[in-house]
C-alpha positions, -999 to 999 in steps of 0.1 A, spaced: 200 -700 -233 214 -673 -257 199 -639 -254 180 -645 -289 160 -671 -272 154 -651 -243 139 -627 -261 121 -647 -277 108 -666 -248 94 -631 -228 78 -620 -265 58 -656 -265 51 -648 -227 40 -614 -235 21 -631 -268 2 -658 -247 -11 -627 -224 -5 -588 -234 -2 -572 -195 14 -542 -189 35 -565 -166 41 -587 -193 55 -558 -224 76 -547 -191 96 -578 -187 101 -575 -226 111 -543 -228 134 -548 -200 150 -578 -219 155 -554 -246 168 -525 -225 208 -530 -234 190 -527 -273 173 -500 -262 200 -477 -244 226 -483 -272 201 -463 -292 195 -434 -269 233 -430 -265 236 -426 -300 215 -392 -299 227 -384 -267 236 -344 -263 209 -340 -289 183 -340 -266 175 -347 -233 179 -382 -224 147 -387 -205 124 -377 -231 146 -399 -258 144 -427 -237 107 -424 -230 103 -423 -274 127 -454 -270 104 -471 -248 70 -461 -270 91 -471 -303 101 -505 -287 64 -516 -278 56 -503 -311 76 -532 -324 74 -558 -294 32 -555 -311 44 -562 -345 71 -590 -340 63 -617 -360 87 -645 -360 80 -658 -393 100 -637 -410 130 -651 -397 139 -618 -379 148 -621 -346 132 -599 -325 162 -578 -314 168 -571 -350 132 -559 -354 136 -537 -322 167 -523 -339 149 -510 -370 124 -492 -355 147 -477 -330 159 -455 -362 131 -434 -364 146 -416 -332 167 -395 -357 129 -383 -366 119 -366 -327 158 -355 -323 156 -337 -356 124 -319 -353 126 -315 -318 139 -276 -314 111 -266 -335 86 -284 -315 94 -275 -286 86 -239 -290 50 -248 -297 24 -246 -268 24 -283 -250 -8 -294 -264 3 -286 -300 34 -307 -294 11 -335 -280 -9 -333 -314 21 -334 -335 37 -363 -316 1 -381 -317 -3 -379 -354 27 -394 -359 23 -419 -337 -3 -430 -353 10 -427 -387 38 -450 -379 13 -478 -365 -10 -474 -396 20 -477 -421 31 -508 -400 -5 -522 -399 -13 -517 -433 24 -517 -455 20 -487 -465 12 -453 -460 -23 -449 -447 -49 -428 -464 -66 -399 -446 -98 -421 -442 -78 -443 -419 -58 -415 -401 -93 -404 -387 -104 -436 -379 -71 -437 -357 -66 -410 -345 -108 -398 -336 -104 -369 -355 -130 -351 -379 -118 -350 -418 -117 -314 -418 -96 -309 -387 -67 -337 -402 -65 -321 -433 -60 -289 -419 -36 -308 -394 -16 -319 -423 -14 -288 -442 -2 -267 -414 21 -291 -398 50 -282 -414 42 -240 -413 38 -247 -374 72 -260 -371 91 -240 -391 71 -207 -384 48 -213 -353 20 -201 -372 -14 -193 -354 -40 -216 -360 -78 -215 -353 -94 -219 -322 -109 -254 -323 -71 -263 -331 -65 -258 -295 -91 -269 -279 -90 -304 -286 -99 -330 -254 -80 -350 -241 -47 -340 -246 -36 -326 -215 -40 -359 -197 -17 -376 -227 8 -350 -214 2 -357 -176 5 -391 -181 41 -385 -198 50 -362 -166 38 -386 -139 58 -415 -149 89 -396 -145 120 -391 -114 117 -360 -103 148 -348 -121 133 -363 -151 103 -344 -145 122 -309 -141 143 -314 -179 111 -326 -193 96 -290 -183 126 -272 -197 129 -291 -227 92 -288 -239 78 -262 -219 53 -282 -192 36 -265 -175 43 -229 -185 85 -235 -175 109 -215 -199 120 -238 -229 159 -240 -219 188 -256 -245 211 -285 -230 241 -258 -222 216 -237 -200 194 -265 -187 230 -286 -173 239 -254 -158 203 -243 -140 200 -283 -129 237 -288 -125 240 -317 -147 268 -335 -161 266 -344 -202 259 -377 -190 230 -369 -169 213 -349 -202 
């Protein structure tokens, strides 16, 4: 069996019944796929936190495989594996904001991908809130201030940070990591109140090697 076909055979699996376990066996089909794309932005950011987008990006497209396109699956994998440039390029600017912003940002554009994948096209702000549970006021305001809250950290109004549910979005990121993983994830974003480090002082505080970052 060539590895096309056993891709395609743990998709079908996955198809006939969507388990956790199931998109697990698929995504570790697709792991060689996978880690050729982290180890191209690799020294850009910290490795756990690109593989973890890897992983998200992956299932992202593992959900909207379809086979009659004549695409195989690792080839659809592939292409939306690119949009890793997008979290390595904004990432410094992100990662000064408090944890919860960051969350927000990384959730809207989450959900922006899977809309534009759903629909074809770029989805309208009707649909945004219909994705994301957020009022219309507080996703145009979202949108208008994303790119001043990167670039400038501005302040924001209260209800901004106060939104539900996000801190257990962020937990749930944490928990699932090595406990090395867990200690470069708090440097690199600032969890839990740690001091936001760069990958020349974070190897040296952790005593990594480049590979290790």
């Amino acid at each position: 069996m060539t590895f096309a076909e056993k891709d395609k055979a743990v998709w079908r699996q996955w198809q006939r019944a969507q388990t956790p376990s199931n998109m697990d066996t698929v995504l570790h089909q697709l792991n060689p796929i996978i880690q050729q794309n982290v180890n191209r932005w690799a020294g850009t950011l910290a490795r756990p936190l690109l593989e973890l987008e890897a992983k998200r990006l992956a299932a992202e497209a593992i959900r909207t495989y379809s086979p009659v396109g004549g695409a195989s699956l690792a080839t659809h994998v592939t292409n939306r594996l690119r949009k890793l440039s997008r979290i390595t390029y904004t990432h410094q600017n992100v990662a000064r904001l408090p944890e919860h912003r960051m969350v927000r940002f990384h959730t809207f554009n989450m959900a922006n991908s899977v809309l534009e994948d759903r629909l074809g096209r770029e989805p309208t702000v009707d649909e945004l809130v219909d994705e994301l549970g957020w009022s219309r006021s507080y996703l145009e305001y979202f949108q208008k201030g994303q790119r001043k809250e990167l670039l400038e950290s501005a302040p924001v109004p209260a209800h901004f940070d106060s939104r539900p549910g996000d801190e257990g979005f962020v937990d749930f990121i944490y928990n699932d990591l090595s406990p090395m993983q867990k200690k470069i994830f708090e440097h690199t974003t600032g969890y839990g109140g740690m001091v936001v480090m760069g990958n020349p002082k974070l190897k040296k505080k952790l005593k990594l090697s480049q590979g290790q970052l």
